[in-house]
mmCIF file of the C-alpha atoms, coordinates in Angstrom:
data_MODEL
# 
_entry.id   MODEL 
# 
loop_
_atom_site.group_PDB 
_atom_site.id 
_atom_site.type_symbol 
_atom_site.label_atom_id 
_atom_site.label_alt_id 
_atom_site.label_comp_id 
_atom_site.label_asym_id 
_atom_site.label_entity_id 
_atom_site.label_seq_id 
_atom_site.pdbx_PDB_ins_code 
_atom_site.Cartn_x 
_atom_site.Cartn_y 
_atom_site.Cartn_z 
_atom_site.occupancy 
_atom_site.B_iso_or_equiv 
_atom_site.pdbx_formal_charge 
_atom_site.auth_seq_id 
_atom_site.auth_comp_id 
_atom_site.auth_asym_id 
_atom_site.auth_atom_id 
_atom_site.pdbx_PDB_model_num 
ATOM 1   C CA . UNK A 1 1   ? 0.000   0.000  0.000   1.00 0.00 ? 1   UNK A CA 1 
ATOM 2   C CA . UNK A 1 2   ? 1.399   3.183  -1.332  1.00 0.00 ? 2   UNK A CA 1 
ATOM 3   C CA . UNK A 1 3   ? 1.969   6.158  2.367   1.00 0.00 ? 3   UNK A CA 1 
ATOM 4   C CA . UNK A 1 4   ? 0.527   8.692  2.264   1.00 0.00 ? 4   UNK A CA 1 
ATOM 5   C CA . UNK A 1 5   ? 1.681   12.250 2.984   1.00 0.00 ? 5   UNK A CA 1 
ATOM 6   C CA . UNK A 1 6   ? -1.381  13.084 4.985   1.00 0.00 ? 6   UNK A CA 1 
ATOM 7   C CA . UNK A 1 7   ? -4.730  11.217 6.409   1.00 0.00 ? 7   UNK A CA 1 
ATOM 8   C CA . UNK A 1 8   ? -6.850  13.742 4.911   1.00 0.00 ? 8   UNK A CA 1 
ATOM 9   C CA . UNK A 1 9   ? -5.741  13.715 1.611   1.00 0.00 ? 9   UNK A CA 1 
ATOM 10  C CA . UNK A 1 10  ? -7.081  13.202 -1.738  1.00 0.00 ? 10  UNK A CA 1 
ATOM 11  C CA . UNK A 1 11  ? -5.983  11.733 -4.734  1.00 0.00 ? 11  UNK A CA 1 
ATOM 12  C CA . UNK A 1 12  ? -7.136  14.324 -7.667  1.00 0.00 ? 12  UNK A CA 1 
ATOM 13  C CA . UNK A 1 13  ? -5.817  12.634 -11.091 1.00 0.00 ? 13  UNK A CA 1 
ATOM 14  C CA . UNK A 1 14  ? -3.259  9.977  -12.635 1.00 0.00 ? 14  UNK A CA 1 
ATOM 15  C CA . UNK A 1 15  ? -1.492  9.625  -15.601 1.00 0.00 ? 15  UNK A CA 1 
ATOM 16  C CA . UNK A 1 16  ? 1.497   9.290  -17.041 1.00 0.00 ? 16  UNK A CA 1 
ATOM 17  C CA . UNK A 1 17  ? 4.643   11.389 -16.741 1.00 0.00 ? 17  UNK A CA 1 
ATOM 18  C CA . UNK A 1 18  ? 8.609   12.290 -17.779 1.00 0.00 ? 18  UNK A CA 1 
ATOM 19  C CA . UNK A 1 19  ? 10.782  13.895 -15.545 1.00 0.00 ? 19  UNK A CA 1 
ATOM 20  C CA . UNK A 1 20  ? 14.082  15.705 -16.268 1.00 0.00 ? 20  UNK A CA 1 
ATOM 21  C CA . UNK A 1 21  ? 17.003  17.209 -14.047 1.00 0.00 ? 21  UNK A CA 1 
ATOM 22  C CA . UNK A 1 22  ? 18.810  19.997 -14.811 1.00 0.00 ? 22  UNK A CA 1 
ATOM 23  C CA . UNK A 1 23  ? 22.608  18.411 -13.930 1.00 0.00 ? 23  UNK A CA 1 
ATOM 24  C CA . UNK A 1 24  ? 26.025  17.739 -15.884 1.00 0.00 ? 24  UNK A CA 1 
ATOM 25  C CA . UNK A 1 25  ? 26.626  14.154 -16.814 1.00 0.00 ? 25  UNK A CA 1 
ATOM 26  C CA . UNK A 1 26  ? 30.255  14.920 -15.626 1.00 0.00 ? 26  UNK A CA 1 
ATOM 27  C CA . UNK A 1 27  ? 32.440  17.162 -14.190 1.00 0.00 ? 27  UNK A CA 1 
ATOM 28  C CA . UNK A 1 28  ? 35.248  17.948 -15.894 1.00 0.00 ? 28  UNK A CA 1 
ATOM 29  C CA . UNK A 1 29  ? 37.963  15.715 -15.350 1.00 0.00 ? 29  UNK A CA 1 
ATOM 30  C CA . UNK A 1 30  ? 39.405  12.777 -17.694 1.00 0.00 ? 30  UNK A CA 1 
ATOM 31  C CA . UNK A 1 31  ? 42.870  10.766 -17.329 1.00 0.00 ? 31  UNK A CA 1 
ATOM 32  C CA . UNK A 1 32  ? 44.759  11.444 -19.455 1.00 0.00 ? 32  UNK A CA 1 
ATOM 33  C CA . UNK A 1 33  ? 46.889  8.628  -21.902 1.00 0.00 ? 33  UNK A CA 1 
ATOM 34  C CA . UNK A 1 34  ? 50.706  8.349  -21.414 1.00 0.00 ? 34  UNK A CA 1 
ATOM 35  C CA . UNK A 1 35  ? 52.973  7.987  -24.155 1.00 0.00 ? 35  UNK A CA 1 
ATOM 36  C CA . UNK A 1 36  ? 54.727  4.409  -23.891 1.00 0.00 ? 36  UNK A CA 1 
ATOM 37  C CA . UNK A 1 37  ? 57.782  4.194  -24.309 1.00 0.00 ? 37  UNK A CA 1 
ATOM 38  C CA . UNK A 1 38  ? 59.720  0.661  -25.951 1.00 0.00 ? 38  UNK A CA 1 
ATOM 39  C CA . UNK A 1 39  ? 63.439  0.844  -25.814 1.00 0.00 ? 39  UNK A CA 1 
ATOM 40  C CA . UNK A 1 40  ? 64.383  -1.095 -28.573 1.00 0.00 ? 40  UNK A CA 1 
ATOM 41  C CA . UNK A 1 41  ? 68.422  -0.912 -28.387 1.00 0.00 ? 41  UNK A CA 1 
ATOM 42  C CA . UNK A 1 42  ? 68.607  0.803  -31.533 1.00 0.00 ? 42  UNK A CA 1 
ATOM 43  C CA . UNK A 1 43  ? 68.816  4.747  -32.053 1.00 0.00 ? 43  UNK A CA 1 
ATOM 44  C CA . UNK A 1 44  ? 67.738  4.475  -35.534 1.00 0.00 ? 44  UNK A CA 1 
ATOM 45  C CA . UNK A 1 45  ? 65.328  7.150  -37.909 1.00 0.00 ? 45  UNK A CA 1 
ATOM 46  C CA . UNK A 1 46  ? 62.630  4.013  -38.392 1.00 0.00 ? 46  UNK A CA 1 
ATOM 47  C CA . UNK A 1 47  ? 62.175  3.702  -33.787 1.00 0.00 ? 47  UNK A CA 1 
ATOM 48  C CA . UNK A 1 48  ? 62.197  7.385  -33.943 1.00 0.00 ? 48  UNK A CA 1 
ATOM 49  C CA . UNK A 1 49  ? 59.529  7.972  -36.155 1.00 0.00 ? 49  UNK A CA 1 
ATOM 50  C CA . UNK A 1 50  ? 57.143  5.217  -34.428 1.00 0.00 ? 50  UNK A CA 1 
ATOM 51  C CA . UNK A 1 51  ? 57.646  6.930  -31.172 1.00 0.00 ? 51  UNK A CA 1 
ATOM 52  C CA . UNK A 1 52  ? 56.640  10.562 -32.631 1.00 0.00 ? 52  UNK A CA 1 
ATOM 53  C CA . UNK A 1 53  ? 53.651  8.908  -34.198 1.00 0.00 ? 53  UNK A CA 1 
ATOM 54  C CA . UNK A 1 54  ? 52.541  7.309  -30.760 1.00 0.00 ? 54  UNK A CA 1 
ATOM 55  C CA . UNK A 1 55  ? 53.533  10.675 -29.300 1.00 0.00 ? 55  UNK A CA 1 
ATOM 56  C CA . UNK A 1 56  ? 51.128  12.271 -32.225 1.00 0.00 ? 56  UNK A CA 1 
ATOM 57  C CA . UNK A 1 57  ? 48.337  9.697  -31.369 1.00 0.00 ? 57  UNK A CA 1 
ATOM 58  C CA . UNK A 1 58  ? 48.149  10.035 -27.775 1.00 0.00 ? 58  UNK A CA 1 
ATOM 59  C CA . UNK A 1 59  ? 48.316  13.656 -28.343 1.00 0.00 ? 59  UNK A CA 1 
ATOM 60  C CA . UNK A 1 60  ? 45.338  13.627 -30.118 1.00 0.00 ? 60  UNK A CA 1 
ATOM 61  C CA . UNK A 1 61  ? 43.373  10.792 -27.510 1.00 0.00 ? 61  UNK A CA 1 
ATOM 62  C CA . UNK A 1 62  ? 43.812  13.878 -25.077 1.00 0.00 ? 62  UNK A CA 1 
ATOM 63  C CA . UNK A 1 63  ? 43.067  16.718 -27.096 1.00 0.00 ? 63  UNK A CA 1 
ATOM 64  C CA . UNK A 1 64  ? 39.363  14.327 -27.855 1.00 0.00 ? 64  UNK A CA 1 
ATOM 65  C CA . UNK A 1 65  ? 39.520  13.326 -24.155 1.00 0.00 ? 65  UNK A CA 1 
ATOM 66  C CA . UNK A 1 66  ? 39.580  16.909 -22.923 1.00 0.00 ? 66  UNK A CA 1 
ATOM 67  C CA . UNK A 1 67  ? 36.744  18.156 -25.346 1.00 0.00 ? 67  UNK A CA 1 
ATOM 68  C CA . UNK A 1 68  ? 34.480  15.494 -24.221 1.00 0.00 ? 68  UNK A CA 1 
ATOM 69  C CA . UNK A 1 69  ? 34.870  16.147 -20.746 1.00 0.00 ? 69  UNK A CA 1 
ATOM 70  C CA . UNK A 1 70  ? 34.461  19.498 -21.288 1.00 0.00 ? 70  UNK A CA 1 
ATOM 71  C CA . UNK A 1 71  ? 30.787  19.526 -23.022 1.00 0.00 ? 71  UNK A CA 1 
ATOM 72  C CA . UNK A 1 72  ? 29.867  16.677 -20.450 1.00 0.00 ? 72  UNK A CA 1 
ATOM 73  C CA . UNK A 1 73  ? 30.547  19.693 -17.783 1.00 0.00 ? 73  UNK A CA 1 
ATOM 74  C CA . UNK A 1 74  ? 28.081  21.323 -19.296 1.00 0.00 ? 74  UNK A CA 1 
ATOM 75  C CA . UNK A 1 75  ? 24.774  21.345 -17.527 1.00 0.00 ? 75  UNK A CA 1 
ATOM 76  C CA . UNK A 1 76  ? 21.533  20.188 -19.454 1.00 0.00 ? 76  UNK A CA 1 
ATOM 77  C CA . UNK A 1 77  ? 18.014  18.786 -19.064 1.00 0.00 ? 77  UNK A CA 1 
ATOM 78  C CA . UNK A 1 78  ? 18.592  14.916 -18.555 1.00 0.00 ? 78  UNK A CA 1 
ATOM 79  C CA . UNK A 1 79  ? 17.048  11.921 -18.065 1.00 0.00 ? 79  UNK A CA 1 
ATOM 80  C CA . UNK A 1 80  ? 15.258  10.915 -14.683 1.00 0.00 ? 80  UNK A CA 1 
ATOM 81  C CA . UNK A 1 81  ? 12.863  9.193  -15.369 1.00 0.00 ? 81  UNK A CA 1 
ATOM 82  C CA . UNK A 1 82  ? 11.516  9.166  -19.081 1.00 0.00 ? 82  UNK A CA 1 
ATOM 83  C CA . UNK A 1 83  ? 8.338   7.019  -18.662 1.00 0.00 ? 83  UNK A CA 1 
ATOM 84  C CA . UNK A 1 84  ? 7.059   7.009  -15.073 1.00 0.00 ? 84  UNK A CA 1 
ATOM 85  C CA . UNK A 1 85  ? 3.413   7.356  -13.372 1.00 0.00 ? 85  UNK A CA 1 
ATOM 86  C CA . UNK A 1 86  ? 2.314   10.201 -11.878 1.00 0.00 ? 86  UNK A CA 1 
ATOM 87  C CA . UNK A 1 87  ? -0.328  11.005 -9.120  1.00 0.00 ? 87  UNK A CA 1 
ATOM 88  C CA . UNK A 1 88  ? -0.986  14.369 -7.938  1.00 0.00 ? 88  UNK A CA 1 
ATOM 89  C CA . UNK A 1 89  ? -3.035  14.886 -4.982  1.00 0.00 ? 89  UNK A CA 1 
ATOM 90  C CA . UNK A 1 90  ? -4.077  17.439 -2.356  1.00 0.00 ? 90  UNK A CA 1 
ATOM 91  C CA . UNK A 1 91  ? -0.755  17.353 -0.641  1.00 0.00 ? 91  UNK A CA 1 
ATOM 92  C CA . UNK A 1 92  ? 1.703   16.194 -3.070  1.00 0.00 ? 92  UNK A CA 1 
ATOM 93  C CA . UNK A 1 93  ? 3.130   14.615 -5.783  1.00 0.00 ? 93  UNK A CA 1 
ATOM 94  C CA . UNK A 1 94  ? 3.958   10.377 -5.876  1.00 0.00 ? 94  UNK A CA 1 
ATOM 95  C CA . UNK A 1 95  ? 5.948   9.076  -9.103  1.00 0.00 ? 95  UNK A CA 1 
ATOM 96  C CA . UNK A 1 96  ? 6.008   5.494  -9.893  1.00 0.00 ? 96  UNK A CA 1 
ATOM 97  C CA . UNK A 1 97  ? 8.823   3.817  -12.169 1.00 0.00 ? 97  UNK A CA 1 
ATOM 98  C CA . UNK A 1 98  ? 10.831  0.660  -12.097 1.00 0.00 ? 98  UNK A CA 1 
ATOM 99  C CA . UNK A 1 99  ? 13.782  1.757  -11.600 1.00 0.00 ? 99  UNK A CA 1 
ATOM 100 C CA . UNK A 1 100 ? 13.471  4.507  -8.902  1.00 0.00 ? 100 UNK A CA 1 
ATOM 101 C CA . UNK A 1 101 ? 10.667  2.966  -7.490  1.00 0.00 ? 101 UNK A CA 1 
ATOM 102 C CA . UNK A 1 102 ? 8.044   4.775  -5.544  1.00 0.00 ? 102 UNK A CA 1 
ATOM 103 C CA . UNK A 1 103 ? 8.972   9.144  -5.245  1.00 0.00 ? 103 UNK A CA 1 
ATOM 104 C CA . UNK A 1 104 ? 6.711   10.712 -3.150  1.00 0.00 ? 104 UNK A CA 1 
ATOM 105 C CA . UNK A 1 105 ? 7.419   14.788 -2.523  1.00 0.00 ? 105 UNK A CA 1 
ATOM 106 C CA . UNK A 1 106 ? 4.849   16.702 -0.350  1.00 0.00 ? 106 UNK A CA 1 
ATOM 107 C CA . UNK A 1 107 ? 3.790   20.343 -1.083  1.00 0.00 ? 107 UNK A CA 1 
ATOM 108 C CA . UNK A 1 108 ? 6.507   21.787 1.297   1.00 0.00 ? 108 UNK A CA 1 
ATOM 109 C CA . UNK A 1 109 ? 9.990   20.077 -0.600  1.00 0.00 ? 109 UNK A CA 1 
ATOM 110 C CA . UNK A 1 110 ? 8.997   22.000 -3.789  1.00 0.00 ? 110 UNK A CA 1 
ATOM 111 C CA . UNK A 1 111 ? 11.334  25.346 -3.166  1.00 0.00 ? 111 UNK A CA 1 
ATOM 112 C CA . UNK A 1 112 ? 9.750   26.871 -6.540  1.00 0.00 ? 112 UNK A CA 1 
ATOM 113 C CA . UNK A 1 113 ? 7.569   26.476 -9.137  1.00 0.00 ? 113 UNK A CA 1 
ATOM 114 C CA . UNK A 1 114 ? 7.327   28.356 -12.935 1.00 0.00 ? 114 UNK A CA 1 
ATOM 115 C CA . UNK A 1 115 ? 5.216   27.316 -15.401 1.00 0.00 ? 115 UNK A CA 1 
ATOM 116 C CA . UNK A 1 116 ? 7.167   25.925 -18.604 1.00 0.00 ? 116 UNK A CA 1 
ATOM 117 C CA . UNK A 1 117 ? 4.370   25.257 -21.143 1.00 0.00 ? 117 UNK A CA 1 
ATOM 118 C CA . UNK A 1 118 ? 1.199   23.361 -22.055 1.00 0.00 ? 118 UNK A CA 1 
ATOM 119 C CA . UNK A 1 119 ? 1.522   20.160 -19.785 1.00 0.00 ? 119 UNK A CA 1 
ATOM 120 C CA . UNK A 1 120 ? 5.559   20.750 -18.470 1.00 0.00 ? 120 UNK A CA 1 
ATOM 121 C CA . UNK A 1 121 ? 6.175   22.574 -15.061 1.00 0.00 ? 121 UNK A CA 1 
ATOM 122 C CA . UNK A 1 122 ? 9.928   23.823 -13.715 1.00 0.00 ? 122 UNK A CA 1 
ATOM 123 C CA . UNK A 1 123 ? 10.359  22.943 -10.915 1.00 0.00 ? 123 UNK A CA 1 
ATOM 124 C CA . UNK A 1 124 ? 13.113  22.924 -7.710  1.00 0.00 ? 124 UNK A CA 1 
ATOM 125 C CA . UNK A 1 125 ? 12.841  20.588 -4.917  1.00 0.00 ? 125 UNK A CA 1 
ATOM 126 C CA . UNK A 1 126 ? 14.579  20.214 -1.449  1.00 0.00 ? 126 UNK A CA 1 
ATOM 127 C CA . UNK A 1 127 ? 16.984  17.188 -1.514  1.00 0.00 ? 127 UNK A CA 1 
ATOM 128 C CA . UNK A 1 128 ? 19.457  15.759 1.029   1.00 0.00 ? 128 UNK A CA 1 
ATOM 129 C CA . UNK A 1 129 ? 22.604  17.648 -0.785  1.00 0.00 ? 129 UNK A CA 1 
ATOM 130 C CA . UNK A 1 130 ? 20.670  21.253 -1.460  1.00 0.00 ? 130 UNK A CA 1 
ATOM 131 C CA . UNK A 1 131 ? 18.182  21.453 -4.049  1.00 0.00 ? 131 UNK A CA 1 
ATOM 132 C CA . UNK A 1 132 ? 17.680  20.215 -7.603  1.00 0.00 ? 132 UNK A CA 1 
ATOM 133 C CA . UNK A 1 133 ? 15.763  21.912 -10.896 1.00 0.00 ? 133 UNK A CA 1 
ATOM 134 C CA . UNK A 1 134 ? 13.478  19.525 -12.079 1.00 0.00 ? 134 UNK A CA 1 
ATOM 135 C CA . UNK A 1 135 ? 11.155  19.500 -14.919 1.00 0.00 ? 135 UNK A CA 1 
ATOM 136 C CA . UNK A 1 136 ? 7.644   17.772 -15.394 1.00 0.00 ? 136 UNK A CA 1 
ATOM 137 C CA . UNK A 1 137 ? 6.276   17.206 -18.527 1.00 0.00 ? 137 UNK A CA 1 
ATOM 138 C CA . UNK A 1 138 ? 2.414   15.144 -17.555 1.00 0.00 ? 138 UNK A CA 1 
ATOM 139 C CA . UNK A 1 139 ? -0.957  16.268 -18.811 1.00 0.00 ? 139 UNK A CA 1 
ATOM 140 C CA . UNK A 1 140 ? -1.808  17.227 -15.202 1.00 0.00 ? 140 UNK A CA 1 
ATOM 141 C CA . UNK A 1 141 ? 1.209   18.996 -15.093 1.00 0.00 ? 141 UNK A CA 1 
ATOM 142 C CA . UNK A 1 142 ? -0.780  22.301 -15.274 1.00 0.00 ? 142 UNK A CA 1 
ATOM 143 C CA . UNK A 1 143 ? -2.790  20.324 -12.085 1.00 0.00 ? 143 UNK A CA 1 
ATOM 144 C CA . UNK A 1 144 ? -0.153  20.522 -10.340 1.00 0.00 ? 144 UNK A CA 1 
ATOM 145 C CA . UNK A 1 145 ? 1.366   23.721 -10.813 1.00 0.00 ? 145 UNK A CA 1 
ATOM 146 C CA . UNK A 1 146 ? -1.778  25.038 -9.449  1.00 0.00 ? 146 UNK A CA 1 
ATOM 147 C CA . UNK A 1 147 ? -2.379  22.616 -6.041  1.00 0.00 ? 147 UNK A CA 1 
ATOM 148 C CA . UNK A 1 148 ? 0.992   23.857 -5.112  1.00 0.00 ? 148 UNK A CA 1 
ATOM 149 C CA . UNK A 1 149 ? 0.319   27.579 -5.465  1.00 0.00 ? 149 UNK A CA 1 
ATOM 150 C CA . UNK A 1 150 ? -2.956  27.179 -3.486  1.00 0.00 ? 150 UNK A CA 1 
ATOM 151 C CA . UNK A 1 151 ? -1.312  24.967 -0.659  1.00 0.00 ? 151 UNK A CA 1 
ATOM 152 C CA . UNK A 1 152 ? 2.042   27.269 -0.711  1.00 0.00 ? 152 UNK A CA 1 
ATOM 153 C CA . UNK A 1 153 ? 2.002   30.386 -2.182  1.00 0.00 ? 153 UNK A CA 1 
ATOM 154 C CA . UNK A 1 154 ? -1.211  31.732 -2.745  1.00 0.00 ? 154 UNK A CA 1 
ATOM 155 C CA . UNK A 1 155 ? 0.399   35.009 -4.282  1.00 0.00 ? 155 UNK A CA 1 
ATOM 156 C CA . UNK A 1 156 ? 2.794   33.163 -6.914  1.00 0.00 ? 156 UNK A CA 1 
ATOM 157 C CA . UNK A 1 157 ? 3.170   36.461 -9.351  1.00 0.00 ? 157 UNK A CA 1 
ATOM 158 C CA . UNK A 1 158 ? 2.766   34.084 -12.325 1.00 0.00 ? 158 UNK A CA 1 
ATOM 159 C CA . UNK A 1 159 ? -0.617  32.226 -11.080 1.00 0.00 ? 159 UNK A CA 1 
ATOM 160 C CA . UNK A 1 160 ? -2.496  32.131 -13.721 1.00 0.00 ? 160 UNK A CA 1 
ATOM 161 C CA . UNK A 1 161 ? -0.009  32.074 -16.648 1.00 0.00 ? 161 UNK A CA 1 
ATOM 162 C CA . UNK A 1 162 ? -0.574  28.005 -16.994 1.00 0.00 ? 162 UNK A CA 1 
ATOM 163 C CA . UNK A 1 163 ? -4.441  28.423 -19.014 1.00 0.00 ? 163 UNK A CA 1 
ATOM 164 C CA . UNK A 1 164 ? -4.564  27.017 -22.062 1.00 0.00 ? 164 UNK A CA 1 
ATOM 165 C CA . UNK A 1 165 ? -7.710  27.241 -24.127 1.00 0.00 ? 165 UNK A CA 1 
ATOM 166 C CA . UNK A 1 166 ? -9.276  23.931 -23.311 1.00 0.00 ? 166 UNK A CA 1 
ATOM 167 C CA . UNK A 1 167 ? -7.342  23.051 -20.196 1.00 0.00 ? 167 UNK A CA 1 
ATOM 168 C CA . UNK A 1 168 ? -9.998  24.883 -17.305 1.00 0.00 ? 168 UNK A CA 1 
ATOM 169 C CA . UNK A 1 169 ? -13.219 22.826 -19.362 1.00 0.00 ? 169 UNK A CA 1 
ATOM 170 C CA . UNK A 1 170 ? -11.010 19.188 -19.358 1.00 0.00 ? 170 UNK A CA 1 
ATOM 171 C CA . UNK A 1 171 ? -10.049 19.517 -15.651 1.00 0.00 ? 171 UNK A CA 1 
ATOM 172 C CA . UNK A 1 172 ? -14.049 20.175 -14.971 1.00 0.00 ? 172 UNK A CA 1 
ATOM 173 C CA . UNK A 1 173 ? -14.900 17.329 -17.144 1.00 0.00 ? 173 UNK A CA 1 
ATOM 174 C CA . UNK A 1 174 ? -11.684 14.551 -16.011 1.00 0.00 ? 174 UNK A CA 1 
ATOM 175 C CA . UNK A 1 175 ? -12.219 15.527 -12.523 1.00 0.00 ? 175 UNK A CA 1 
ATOM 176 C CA . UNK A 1 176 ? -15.682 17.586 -11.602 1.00 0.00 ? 176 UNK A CA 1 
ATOM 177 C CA . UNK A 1 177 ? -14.417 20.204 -10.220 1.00 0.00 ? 177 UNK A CA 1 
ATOM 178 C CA . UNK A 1 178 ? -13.512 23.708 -11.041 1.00 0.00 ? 178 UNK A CA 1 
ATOM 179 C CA . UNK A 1 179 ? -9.997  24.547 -10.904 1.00 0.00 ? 179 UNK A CA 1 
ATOM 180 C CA . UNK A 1 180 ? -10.655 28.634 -10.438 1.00 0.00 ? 180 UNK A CA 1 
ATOM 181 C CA . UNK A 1 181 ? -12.557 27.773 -7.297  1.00 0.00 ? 181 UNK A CA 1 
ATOM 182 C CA . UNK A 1 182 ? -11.300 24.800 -5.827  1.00 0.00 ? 182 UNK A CA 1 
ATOM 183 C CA . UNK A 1 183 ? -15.207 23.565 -5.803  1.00 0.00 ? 183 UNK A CA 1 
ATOM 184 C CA . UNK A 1 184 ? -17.312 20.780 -7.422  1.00 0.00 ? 184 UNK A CA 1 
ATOM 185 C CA . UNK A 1 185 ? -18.609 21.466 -10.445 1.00 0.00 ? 185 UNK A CA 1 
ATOM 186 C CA . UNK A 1 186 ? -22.458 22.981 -9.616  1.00 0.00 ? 186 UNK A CA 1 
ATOM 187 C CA . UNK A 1 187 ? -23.681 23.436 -13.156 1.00 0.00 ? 187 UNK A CA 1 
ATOM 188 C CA . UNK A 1 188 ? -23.329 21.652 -16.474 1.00 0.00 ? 188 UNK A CA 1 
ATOM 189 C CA . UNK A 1 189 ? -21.591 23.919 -19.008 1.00 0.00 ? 189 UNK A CA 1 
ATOM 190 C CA . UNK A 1 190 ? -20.119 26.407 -16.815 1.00 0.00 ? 190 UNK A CA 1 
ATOM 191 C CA . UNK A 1 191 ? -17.067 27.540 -19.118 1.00 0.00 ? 191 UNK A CA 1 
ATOM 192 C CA . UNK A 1 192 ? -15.498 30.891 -17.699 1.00 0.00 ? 192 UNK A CA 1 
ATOM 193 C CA . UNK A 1 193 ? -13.751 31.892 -14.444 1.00 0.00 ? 193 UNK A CA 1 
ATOM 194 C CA . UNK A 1 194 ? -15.149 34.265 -12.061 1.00 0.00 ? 194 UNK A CA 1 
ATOM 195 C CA . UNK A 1 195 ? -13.921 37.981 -13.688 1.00 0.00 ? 195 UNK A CA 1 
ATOM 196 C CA . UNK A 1 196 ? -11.893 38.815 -10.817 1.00 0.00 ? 196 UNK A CA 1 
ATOM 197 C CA . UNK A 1 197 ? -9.652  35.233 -11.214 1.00 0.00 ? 197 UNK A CA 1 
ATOM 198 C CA . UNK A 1 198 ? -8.966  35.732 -14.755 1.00 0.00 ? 198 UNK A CA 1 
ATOM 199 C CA . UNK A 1 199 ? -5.641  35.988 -16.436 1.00 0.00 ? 199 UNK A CA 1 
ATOM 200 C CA . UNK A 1 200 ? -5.730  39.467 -17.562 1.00 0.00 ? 200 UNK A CA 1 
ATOM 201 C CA . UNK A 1 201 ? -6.644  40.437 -14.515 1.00 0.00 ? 201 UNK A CA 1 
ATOM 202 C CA . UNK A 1 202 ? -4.130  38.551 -12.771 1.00 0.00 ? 202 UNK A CA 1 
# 
């Protein structure tokens, strides 16, 4: 059975899910080759040109070495996990995947929250080591986005900057209730936010 983050809590919508961290696959560093070197007993032009080509060669493993290392310094969005199961509810987040298992982050580890896009949310969470920038990419990504504001800041400058045309009328229709108000759905049909929660008034 899957814990929960709180008793009273309630599971809101499913689905599936890709996450990605913003990180460096390395950091730097790479060893670097050694020349060998044969002593062959002879001081001749034919064991001096076979070391300078070995010299040349190894050279040129470093130069390739170095380069490598240096773009995988270079921080990017990267895997975590590219096909995993998301829940959201009142209180939190829970990914599923085989190979990290069960996640589950409450409300209060998520430092930040921006908007990215139709169905991706940025995102930075409280780990062990600091923080990490996450992203989100789900179809209740958007459902999300807005839990958390409610539950943690209330007065995110960027509230209602996650609408899409069809998004407000699918969560009403998925779920039954209206995500401008927080309530059940009262009334078949019922398309537009109250005028003081709309986006250009926002």
């Amino acid at each position: 059975m899957r814990p929960l983050i709180a008793n009273d809590e309630v599971m809101m919508a499913s689905g599936g899910c890709a996450i990605h961290v913003w990180d460096a696959p390395g950091d730097g560093s790479y060893t670097a080759s050694q020349t060998p070197v044969v002593g062959t007993g002879f001081g001749n032009s034919t064991g001096t040109a076979q070391m300078a080509g070995l010299a040349v060669g190894t050279i040129a493993v470093n130069m390739f070495s170095a380069s490598r290392a240096h773009k995988d310094a270079q921080p990017r969005w990267m895997d975590f996990i590219p096909n995993g199961a998301l829940t959201v509810s009142t209180h939190g987040l829970y990914i599923e995947d085989a190979t990290q298992g069960l996640l589950t982050w409450g409300w209060n580890l998520i430092q930040s929250i921006e908007w990215g896009g139709p169905s991706r949310i940025v995102f930075r969470i409280a780990t062990d080591d600091g923080s990490v920038q996450a992203s989100l990419a789900s179809d209740w990504a958007e459902l999300a986005y807005i839990t958390w504001i409610h539950a943690v800041f209330p007065d995110h400058p960027q509230k209602y900057l996650y609408t899409t045309a069809d998004w407000a009328e699918r969560v009403r229709t998925d779920l039954g209730w209206d995500p401008w108000t927080g309530q059940p759905v009262v009334a078949v049909g019922q398309s537009e936010p109250p005028q003081s929660l709309t986006a250009a008034d926002a």
